[in-house]
N, C-alpha and C positions, 0 to 999 in steps of 0.2 A: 358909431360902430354898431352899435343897437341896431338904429333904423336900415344900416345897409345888410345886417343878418337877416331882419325880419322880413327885408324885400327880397331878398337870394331864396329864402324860405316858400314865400309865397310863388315867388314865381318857377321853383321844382316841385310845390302843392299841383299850378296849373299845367305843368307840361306831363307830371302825373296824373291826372286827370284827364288829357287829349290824350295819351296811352291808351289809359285803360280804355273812354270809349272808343277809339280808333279800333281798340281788339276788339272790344265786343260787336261792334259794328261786320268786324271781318270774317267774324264765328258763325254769322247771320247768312245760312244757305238759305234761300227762298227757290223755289220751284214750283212755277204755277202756269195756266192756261193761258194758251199761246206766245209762248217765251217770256222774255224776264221782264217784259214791259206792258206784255198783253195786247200786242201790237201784228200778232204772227212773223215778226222779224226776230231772225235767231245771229247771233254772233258768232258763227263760228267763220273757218278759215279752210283754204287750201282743197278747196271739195270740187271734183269732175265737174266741169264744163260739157259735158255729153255722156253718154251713159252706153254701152254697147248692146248686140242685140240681147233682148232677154232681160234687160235692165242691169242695177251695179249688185252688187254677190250679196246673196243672201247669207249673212253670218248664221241667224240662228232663226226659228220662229217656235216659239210653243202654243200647246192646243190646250182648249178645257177651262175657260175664262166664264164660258157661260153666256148669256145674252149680255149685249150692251153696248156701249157707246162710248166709254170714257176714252180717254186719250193715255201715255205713257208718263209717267213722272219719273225723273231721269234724275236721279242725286250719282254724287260723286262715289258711290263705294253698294247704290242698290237701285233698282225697277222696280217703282209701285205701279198698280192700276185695279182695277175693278170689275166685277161680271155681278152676275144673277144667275146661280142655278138650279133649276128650279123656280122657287118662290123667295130664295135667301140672298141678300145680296153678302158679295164677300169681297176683302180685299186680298189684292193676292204682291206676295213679296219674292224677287228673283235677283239673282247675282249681276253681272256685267255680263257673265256669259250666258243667260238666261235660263239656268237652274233654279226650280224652285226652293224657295225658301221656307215661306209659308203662307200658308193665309188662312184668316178667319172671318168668320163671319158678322156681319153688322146689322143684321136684321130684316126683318121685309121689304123687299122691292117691287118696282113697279113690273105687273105683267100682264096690264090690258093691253091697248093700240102700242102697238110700235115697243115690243117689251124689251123691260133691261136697265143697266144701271143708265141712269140722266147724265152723270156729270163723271168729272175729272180730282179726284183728290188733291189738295192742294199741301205743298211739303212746305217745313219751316224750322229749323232749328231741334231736329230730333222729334218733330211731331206730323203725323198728316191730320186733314180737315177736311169731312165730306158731310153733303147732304144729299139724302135717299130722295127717294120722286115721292115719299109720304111725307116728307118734311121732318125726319130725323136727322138733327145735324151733330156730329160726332166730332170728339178726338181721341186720338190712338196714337199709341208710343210706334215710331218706326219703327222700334227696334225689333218688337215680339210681336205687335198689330193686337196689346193690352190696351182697353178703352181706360180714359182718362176722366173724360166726362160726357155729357150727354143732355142737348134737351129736344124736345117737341115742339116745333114751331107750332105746331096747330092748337095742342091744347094749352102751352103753355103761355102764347103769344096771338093767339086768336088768327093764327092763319090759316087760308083756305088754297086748298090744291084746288089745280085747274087743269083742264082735259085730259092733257101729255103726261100729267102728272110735274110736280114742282122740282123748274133744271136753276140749278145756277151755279156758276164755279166761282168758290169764294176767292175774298178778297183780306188780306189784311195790312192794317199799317202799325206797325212797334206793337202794341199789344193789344189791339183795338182789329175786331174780327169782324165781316160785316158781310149780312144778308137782308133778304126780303120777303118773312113771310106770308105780305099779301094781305094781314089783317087791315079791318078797315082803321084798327086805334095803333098797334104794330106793324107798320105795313112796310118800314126801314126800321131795324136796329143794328144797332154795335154789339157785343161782347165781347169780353174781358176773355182773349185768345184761351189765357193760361186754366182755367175754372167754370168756363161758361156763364159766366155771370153778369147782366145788363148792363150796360154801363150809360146806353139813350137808346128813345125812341123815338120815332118820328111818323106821323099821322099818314105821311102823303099826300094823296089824293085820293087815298082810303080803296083804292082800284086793287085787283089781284094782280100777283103778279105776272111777269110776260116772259119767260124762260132767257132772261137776260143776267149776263155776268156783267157786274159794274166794274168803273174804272176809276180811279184815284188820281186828280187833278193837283201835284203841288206848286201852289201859285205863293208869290213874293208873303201874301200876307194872311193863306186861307187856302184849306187843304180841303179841295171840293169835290163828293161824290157823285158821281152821277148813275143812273142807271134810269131801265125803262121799266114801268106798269102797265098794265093792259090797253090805254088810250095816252097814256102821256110820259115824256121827257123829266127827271126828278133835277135838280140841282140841289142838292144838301151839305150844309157845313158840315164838314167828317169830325169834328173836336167835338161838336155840341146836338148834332140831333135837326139844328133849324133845316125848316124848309125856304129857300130861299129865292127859288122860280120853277116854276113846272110850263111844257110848251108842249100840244097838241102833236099826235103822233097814234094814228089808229090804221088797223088795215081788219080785213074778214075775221081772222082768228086769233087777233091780240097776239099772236106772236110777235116779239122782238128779243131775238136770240144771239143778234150779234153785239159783242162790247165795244163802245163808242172810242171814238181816240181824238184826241185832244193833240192840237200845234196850232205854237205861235199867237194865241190867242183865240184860236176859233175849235170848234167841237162839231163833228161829224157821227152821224147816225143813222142806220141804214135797218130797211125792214123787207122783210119778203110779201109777197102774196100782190106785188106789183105796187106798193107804196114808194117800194124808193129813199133815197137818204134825203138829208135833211142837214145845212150847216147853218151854224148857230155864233153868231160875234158873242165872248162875253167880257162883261167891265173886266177889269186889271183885277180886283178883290174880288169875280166870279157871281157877285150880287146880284148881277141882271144879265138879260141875254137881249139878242134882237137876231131874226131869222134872215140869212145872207140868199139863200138859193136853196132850191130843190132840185132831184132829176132821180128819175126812173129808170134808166137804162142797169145801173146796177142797183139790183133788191133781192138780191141772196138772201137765203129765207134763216141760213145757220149755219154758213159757209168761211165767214168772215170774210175781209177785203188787206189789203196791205196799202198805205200809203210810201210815195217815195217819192220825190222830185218832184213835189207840187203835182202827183198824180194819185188816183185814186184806182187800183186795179183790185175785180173780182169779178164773179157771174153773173147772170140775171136769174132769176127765178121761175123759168118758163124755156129752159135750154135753148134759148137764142143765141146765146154766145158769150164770150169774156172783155169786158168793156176798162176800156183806161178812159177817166173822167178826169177833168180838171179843176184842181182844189179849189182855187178862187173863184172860178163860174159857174162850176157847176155844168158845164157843155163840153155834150163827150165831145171825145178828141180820136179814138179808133174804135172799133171792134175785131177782136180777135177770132177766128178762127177753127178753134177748139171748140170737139163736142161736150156738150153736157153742162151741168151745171156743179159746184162741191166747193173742197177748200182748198184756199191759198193761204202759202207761206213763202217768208222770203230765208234765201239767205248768199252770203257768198256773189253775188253781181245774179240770181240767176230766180228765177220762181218754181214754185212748187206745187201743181196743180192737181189734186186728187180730186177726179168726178163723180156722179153716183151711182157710175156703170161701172165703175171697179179700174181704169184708167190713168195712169200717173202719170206724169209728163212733168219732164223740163224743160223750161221754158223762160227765154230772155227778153225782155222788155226793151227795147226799141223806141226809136220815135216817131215810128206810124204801126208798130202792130207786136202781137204777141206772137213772138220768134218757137214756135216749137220746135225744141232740137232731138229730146228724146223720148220715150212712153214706153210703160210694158205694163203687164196687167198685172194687177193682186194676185198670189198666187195661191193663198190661203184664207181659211173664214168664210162667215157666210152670212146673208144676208144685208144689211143696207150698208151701204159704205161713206159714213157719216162721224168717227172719228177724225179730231183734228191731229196732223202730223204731227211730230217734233223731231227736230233735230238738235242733237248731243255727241260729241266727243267726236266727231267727223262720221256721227251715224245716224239713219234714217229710221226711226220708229212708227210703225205702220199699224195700227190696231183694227184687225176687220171683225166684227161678232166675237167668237170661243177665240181667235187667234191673235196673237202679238208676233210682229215681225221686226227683223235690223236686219237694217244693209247698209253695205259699206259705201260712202259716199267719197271716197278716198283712193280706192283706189277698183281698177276695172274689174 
């Protein structure tokens, strides 16, 4: 009678237990650069197949963002994003129906070449997470946009900004927050999300960094980070800090700004300035790598690319056009059509192509060519048109310069 209480015991200990972390697990809003996988594929549903003239209805846009570049953070109940105005960078907080909330300021931003906020805030269970182009990286309560903590990758961590100033859209895994500030002894760390506080570092290849947001590989026995430094490819165990293979990857300006993606076993990476991607086989444990193919035809410099169907779609870096490459060879398969060069996203059967003439188009993927069905222009903001889209709740978020836009993807 004993041992059959003590087992009834234990076994309401463990489905107590798969509870509570199933909730907690569920509590865990994540919102971060290029959808929920960092992949520019968004999951939503039920969205136009063609768009009428003029494009789909502008819900709302507001003005007075300031210089900059970041993209929209879309939570369930608010709109974060970011500007520079002035010399101050600030976060700025808005309703669903795009009323401001509030915003404060986060301190000096970048305002030589190309000025403005670098990156995209990244949201997490009631907190966002940004890093300036001087290499302040912050957290702030969503609620008020009250800093939390705070440190200096430069002084604190011996990192060195580089041209553009230092871009990267962070990354994190359970409580484990992770950037690059380029130092040659700091050159990958972790923190401790909740305090800022070190948790590993890792040497590198001691290189500055390359305006790249890394991506989090979890494999059967070893959860591996990748990212890019000024000439090279990182492979790092995300638990422990180790460097575990680095693989040659250089173009004119060390830019490498687009985040790599990971299927099936292999890792793809892609650079502008006419470098070209680059796939990578790696071991089952991510230990080693061996290099499968290369091809140039797509080398978007910050545009990103979408994979789908053993296809690999995005632009070139020299406005030739929009190329579908094939995963396993590496030899293109079409060229598209469409002017300009910018970002892709997917969602719903259909693509999302903003170029960096101020141009959006929807567009269907095919199996000889990139279907353009509809286009209309930005209609607000100003200057480079270099925000990556998102879409949320069946709506399109547009950030041009001072302006943030939505439209209805729902309905004409």
């Amino acid at each position: 009678m004993y041992i059959k209480a003590l087992t009834i015991n234990r076994f309401l200990t463990l489905i107590f237990c798969i509870l509570m972390f199933s909730g907690e697990l569920m509590t865990q809003e994540i919102v971060q650069w290029r959808g929920p996988h960092r992949d520019g594929k968004y999951p939503a549903t039920g969205l136009m197949k063609s768009w009428p003239d003029g494009g789909p209805t502008l819900l709302w846009h507001v003005d007075g963002l300031g210089q900059g570049h970041a993209s929209a953070v879309v939570t369930d109940d608010r709109i974060y994003t970011a500007g520079t105005l002035e010399e101050t960078g600030y976060i700025f907080c808005f309703s669903p129906e795009g009323k401001l909330l509030w915003k404060v300021p986060y301190g000096p931003e970048w305002t030589e070449s190309w000025p403005g906020t670098r990156s995209t805030p990244l949201y997490m269970d009631g907190k966002l997470y940004m890093m300036s182009g001087f290499g302040h990286l912050f957290c702030i309560d969503a609620t008020d946009g009250k800093k939390i903590w705070q440190v200096d990758l430069f002084t604190d961590y011996d990192g060195r900004n580089i041209k553009w100033g230092v871009t990267e859209n962070l990354l994190i895994d359970g409580d484990m927050l992770f950037c690059t500030p380029g130092g040659e002894k700091n050159n990958v760390i972790a923190l401790n999300r909740n305090n800022g506080e070190l948790i590993w570092s890792c040497a590198g290849k001691g290189e500055v960094s390359a305006y790249c947001s890394p991506l989090l590989i979890k494999l059967p026995k070893r959860r591996l980070l990748v990212t890019q430094t000024a000439n090279s490819i990182l492979g790092i165990d995300a638990k422990n800090g180790t460097l575990l293979w680095s693989h040659s990857q250089t173009n004119k300006w060390s830019v490498h700004a687009n985040t790599p993606y990971y299927q099936d076993g292999y890792l793809y990476c892609v650079s502008g300035y006419g470098k070209g991607g680059i796939q990578l086989k790696l071991a089952a444990d991510g230990s080693t790598k061996q290099e499968m193919w290369r091809n140039t035809s797509i080398d978007n410099r910050m545009g990103g690319f979408v994979v789908l169907r053993d296809r690999i779609y995005g632009s070139d870096d020299s406005n030739k056009g929009w190329f579908a490459v094939d995963w396993k060879t590496g030899q293109d398969i079409y060229e598209g059509t469409m002017p300009g060069r910018g970002v892709i996203i997917y969602a719903d059967g259909m693509f999302y192509c903003y170029n960096d003439t101020g141009e959006l188009a929807l567009a269907k993927p095919t199996s000889s060519a990139f279907e353009k069905v509809s286009s209309f222009e930005i209609p607000y903001g100003e200057a480079q048109h270099w925000a990556h889209l998102v879409i949320s709740d069946g709506k399109l978020f547009v950030r041009h310069g001072e302006s943030l836009m939505a439209f209805d993807l729902c309905k004409p």
